[in-house]
C-alpha positions in Angstrom: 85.2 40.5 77.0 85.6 40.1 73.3 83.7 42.3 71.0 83.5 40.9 67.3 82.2 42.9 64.5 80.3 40.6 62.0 80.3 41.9 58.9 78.8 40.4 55.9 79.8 38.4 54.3 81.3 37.0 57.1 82.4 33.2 56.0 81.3 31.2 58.3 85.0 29.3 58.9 85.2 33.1 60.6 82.5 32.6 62.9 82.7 31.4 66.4 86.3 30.7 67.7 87.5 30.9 63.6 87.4 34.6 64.3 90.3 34.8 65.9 91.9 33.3 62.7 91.5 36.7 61.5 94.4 38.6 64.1 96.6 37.0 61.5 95.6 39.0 58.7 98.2 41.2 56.9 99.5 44.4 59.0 97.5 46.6 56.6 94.3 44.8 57.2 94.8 44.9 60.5 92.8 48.0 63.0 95.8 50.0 64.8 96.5 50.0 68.7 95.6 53.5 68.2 92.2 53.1 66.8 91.4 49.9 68.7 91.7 52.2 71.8 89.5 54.8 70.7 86.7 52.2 69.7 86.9 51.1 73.0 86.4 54.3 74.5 83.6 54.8 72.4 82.3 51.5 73.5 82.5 52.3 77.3 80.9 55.5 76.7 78.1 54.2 75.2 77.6 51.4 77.7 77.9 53.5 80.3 75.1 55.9 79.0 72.6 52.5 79.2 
């Protein structure tokens, strides 16, 4: 499962399948390993309170 933050503006050559155009930004754009994991332990915490 993907889970794709839309923020706006979020150009719409970004939407759908152009999102992943965006794992190519620059390295400091980019979210870390590090915080990617704890925003999907946040994630699975909240889904599992539902």
């Amino acid at each position: 499962m993907h889970v794709i933050p839309r923020p706006e503006p979020l150009p719409p050559h970004h939407r759908g399948p152009g999102v992943f155009a965006l794992l190519r930004a620059p390295e400091q754009e980019q979210v870390t390993a590090a915080r990617a994991d704890t925003l999907a332990r946040a994630l699975g915490l909240e889904l599992d309170s539902r």
